[in-house]
N, C-alpha and C positions, 0 to 999 in steps of 0.2 A: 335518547342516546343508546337505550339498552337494545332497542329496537335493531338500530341501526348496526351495531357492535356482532348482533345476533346474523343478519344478511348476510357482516363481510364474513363473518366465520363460516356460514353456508357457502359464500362465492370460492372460498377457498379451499374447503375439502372439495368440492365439484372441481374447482381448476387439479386438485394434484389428486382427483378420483376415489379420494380417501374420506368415508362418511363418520368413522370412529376413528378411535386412538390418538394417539400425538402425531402433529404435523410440524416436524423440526424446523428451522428457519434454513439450513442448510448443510445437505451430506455430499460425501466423496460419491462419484459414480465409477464402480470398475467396471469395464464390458467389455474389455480391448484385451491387450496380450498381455495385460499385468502380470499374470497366474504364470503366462509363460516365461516373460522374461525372469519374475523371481526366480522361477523352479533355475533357471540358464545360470541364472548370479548367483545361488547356492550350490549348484553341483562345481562349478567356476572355483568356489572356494575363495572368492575375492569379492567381499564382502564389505569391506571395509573400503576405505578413502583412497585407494587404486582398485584400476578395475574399466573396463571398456566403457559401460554403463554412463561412466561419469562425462570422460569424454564425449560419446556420443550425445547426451541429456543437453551439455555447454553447444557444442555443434547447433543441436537442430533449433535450441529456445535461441540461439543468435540469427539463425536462419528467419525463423518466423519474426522475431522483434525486428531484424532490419540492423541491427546490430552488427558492429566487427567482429564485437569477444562479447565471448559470456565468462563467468566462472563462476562456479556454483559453490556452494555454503551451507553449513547446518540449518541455518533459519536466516529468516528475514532481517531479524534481529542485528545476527551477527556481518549480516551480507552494510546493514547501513552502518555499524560502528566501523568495518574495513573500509568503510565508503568516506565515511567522513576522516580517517587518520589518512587516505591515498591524498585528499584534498587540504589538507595542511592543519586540521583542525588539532588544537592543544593546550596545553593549561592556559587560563586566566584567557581565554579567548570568545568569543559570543556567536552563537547559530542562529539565526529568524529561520523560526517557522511557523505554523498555523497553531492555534489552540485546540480546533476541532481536528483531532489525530486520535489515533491509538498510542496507548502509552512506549507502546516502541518509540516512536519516534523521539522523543523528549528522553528515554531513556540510554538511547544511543551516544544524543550529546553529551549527556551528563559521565558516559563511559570514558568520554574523552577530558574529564575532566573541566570541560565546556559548561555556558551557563547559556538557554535557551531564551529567545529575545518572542512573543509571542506577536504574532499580526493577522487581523482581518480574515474572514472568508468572503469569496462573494455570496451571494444568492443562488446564485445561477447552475454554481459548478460546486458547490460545497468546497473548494479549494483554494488557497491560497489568493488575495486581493493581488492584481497589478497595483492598481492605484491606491490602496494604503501602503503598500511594501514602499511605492518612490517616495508615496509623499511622508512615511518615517524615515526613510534614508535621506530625504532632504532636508527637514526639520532637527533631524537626532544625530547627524556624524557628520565628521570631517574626514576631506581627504589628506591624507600625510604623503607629499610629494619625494622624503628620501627613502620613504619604504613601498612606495604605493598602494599601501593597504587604506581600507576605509576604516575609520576609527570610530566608537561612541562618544560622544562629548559628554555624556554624563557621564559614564565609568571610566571613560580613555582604554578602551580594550578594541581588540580587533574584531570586525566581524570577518570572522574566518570563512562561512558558507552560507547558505540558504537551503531548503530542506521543503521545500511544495510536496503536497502529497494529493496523491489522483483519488479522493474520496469515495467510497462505494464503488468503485471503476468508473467515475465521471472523470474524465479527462480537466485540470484546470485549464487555465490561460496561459499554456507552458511556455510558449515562445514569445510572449509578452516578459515574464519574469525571468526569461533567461537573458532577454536584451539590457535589462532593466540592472540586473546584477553584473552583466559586463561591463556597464558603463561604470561603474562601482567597485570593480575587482575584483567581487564577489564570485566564487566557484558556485553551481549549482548541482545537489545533489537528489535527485529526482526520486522520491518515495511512491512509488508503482508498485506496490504488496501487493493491491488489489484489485489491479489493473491489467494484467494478463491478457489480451484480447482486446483490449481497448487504443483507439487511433483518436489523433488530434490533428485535423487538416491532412491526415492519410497517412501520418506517422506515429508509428506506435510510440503510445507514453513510454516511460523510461531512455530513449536516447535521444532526450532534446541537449541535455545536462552534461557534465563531466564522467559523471556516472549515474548510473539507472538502479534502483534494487527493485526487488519481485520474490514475494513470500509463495510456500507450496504449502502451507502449513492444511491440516488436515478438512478445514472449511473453506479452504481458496476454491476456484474456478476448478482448476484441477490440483492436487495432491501428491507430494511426494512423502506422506508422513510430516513431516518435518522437514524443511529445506528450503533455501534461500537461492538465487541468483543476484550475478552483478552486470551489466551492462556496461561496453563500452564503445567505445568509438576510438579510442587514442591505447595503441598496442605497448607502448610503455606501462600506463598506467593497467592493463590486463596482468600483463607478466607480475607487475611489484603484489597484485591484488593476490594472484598466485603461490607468489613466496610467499606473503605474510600468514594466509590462510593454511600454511602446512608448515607452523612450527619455522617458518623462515630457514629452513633446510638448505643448505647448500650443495646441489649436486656433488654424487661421489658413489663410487661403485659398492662403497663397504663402510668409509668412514661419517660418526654422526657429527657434521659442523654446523655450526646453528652462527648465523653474521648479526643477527638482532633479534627484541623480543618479537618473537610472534605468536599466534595462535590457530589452536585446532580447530580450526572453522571449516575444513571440510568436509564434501555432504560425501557421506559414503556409500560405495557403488548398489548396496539392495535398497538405497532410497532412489537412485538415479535410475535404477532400472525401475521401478514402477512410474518414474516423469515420462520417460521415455515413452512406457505405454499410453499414459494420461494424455500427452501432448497430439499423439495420431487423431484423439478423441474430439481434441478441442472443439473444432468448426462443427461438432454437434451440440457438444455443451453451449454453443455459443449461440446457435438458431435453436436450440432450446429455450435458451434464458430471451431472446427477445422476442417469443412467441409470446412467454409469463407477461413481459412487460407488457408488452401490448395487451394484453386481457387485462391487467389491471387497470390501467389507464384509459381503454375503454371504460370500464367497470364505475369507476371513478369519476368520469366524467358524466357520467349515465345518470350520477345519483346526487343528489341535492346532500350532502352530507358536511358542509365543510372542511373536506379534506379533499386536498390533493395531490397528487402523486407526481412523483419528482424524474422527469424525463432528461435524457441525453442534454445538454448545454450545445449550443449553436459551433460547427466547426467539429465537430466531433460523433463517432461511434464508441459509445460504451459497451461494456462486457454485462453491463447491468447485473455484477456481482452480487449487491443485496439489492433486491428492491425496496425504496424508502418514502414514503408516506408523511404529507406534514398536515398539523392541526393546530388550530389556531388560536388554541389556551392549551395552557399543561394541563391544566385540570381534567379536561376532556380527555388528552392525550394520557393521563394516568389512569384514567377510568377507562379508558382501550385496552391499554398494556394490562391490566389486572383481568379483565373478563377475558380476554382472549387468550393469557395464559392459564387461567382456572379452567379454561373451557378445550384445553387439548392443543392450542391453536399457538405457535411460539412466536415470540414477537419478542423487539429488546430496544430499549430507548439508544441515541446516539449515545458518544461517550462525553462522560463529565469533562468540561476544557480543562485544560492542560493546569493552566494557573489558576486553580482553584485545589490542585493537590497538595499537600501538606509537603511535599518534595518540589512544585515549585509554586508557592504562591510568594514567594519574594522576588520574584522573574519580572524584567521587564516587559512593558507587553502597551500596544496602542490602544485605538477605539477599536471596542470589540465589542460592536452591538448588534453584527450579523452574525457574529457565532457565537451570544446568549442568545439571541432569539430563536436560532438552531437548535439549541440546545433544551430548548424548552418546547419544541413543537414536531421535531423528527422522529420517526418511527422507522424501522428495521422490518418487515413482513414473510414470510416464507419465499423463497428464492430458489429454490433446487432442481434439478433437471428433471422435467418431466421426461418418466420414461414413455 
């Protein structure tokens, strides 16, 4: 194995041209008119949460996604918790989503004072199961015909949403689980952070759903610092996403009237002016990142090492945001993760499932044995735009 551990670390300073130093898993690339539009948004003096910037950032990432409305957000973060209160989510109410997530997701619900209901990934797409999501919804709740919500039979709570998230930019089986949850009255809110660039049957992830979210945070595809979008399709639902994210302010020339609680969630304009430049960039970042893939998955295929590299799922163009690597015991896969980070080379196991954190291992949650197995065999490998 040392042998082996020792090649892929050669393969990989020769792929990103670098024989010494640290080889990060993944950076921002600036080359575009960042530098300009900053210096624009600072002389402007409107820096903050008004400002052209912002505008135009909402415009063009609705343009590219396919989208009606964008509306843009501090973080990712805050983009799913406005996501999940537009779609009805509330106390003592239940969200299904995957266990294999970043702890945002899990985090969102729980903002909502919501308890998160855990199911399935496939194989294939690292993303949420069609076929366990029905078959817990068929086995686990009832429907209540004078409210028409779907209810849990074991707690009697509502399932308020569902929450699929497009893992590493693999697109899941969105329009499977979006049918799946209509027949059930379930809203779906589509966690796209890392998906940027990525199409499912020719449509970009985040507008299968109710709503779409999409993270800029500073290891995304591209970068705003810090900063969220929301996706929509239904222009009621943009405007409410709107008010809420600036303090719920009621129009007025001078006067401050505030109709509910809301929050400061908007991205302010010296973060939208660098999306702005990030986003022109895209379609290189993006034949970038699937030149890496394709070398690695040559690479990988080339060599007897038991490990294989985890490509696009069928129906789908990923952004192949991280490239990810699976092995066939931890043990092996822990003794990767240690040599290759001693040795300059960054690497980061997936994330610990969701219901294994001490915040929620009391959560409901199905057969989850393709995402412990995930979790014990996937690796995370350098990913960055070859310049």
């Amino acid at each position: 194995m040392d042998k082996e551990i020792e090649n892929i670390i050669q393969f990989i300073r020769q792929l990103y041209n670098q024989q010494e130093g640290f080889v990060p898993l993944h950076t921002p690339e600036f080359k575009g008119n960042e530098k300009k539009h900053l210096l624009e948004c600072i002389d402007s003096t409107f820096v903050s949460s008004v400002g052209k910037f912002v505008d135009q950032f909402e415009e063009d990432v609705a343009k590219y996604t396919g989208a009606k409305y964008a509306v843009a957000c501090v973080n990712g973060t805050s983009a799913l918790h406005i996501a999940l209160k537009l779609v009805g989510v509330d106390n003592d109410t239940e969200v299904i989503t995957q266990p294999l997530t970043f702890i945002a997701t899990a985090n969102a619900i729980k903002y909502c004072n919501a308890d998160p209901v855990f199911i399935d990934v496939d194989l294939d797409t690292l993303g949420l199961s069609p076929e366990k999501l029905e078959t817990w919804l068929n086995n686990n709740t009832k429907h209540d015909k004078s409210t028409n919500k779907t209810i849990n039979k074991i707690t009697g709570k509502q399932i308020s949403a569902c929450i699929p998230m497009h893992t590493f930019g693999h697109p899941c089986r969105i329009d499977e689980i979006v049918e799946i949850c209509r027949k059930y009255n379930i809203p779906v809110v589509e966690d796209a952070a890392e998906s940027l660039g990525s199409f499912y049957k020719n449509r970009h992830t985040g507008t299968f759903g109710e709503v779409g979210t999409i993270s800029f945070n500073g290891n995304k595809i591209i970068t705003t610092g810090g900063g969220g979008m929301l996706l929509f399709n239904d222009k009621a639902l943009a405007q409410r996403a709107k008010h809420l994210t600036t303090q719920a302010k009621v129009a007025h020339p001078w006067e401050f009237i505030h109709d509910e609680i809301g929050y400061n969630y908007r991205m302010p304009n010296i973060n939208a002016a660098l999306g702005v430049a990030q986003l022109q960039n895209l379609p290189l970042f993006l034949e970038s990142k699937r030149k890496i893939a394709l070398a690695y998955e040559n690479y990988f295929k080339s060599k007897d090492y038991s490990i294989s590299f985890i490509t696009e799922p069928l129906s789908s163009k990923s952004n192949y945001w991280l490239n990810t690597i699976s092995f066939q015991d931890r043990i092996k896969r822990d003794e990767f993760l240690k040599k290759t980070n001693e040795g300059g080379i960054m690497t980061r196991p997936v994330w610990t499932l969701m219901n294994k954190l001490t915040m929620f291992k009391n959560c409901l949650h199905g057969d989850l044995s393709n995402s412990l197995k995930l979790e014990n065999s996937l690796v995370n490998i350098p990913s960055g735009v070859i310049n």
